[in-house]
N, C-alpha and C positions, 0 to 999 in steps of 0.2 A: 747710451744706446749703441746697439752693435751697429755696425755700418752696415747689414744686408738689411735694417728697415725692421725687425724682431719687434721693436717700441711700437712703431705706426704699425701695423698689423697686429697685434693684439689688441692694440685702439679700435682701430675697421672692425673687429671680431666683438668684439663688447657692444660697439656703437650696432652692428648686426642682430645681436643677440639682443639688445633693448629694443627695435623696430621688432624684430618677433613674440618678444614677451607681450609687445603692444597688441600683437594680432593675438594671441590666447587671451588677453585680458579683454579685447575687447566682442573677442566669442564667447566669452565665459558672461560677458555682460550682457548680451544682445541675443544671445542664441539658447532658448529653453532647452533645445536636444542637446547641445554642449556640457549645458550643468548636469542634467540628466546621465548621459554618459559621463562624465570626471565623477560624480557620487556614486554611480553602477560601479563602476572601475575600482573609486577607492575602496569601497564596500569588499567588493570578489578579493583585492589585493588583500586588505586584511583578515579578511575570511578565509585566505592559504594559510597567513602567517599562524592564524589562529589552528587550525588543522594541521599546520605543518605539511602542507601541500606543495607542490613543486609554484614556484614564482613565476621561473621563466615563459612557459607558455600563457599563463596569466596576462603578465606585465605585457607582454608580446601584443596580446591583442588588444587590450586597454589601449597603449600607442595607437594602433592601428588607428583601431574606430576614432579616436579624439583626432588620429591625424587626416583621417578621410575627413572627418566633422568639419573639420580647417580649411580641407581645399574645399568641400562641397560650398562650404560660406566664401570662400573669393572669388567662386568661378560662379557665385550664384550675382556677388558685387558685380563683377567684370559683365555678365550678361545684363545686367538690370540698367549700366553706364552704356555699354552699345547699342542696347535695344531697348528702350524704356516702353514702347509701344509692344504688346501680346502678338507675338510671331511663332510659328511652330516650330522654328529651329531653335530658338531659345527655350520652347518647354520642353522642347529633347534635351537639349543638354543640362538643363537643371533638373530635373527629372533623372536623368541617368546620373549624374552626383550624387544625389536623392539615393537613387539605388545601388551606388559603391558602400553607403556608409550603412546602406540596411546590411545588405549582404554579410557584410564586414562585421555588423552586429548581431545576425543567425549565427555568425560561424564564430563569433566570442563567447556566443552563449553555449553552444553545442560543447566547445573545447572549456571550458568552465565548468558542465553539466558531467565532462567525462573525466576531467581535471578532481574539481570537487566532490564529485556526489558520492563516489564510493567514500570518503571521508565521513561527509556530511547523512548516509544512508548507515554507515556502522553509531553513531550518534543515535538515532533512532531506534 
């Protein structure tokens, strides 16, 4: 081990990185819009490859929408732990998480529609 601590912090980084995989794993188990979005995503991803369509703005948004899906599911946890009782500042805020991951998925769709379609309309 180098002496600035390189070993133990690549540990912290792993042991990081498995508490996270914990939280996709356990959105991908628990959350029907989660699954929904990762199969919409991989679907569009290999619907470029096949078209030979540009990735990056694809991939881009796939991220997105699964990572909005993520936070919307632990800010929906964290309000559900503070306020278990129906309060209206708890349906604003889960409501407006609600509406970052829509949002997020018009404009995957939109940039996918502009991304693929000319592809997918010469097929036609």
């Amino acid at each position: 081990m180098r002496s600035d601590g390189s070993a133990l912090n690549l540990r912290r980084w792993w042991r990081s990185a498995g508490f996270a995989w914990a939280g996709v794993r356990h959105c991908y188990r628990s959350q029907a819009n989660f699954r929904i979005e990762a199969w919409a995503g991989a679907l569009a991803l290999a619907l470029a490859v096949v078209l030979r369509a540009p990735l990056p703005p694809i991939l881009l948004c796939c991220t997105l929408v699964l990572s909005l899906e993520l936070v919307n599911t632990a800010l929906e946890a964290v309000v559900d732990l503070a306020s278990p009782e129906v309060h209206p500042l708890a349906k604003i805020a889960k409501d407006a998480a609600a509406a970052a991951v829509l949002v997020a998925s018009g404009g995957a769709v939109l940039v996918g529609l502009v991304v693929l379609g000319p592809a997918l309309w010469r097929l036609l």
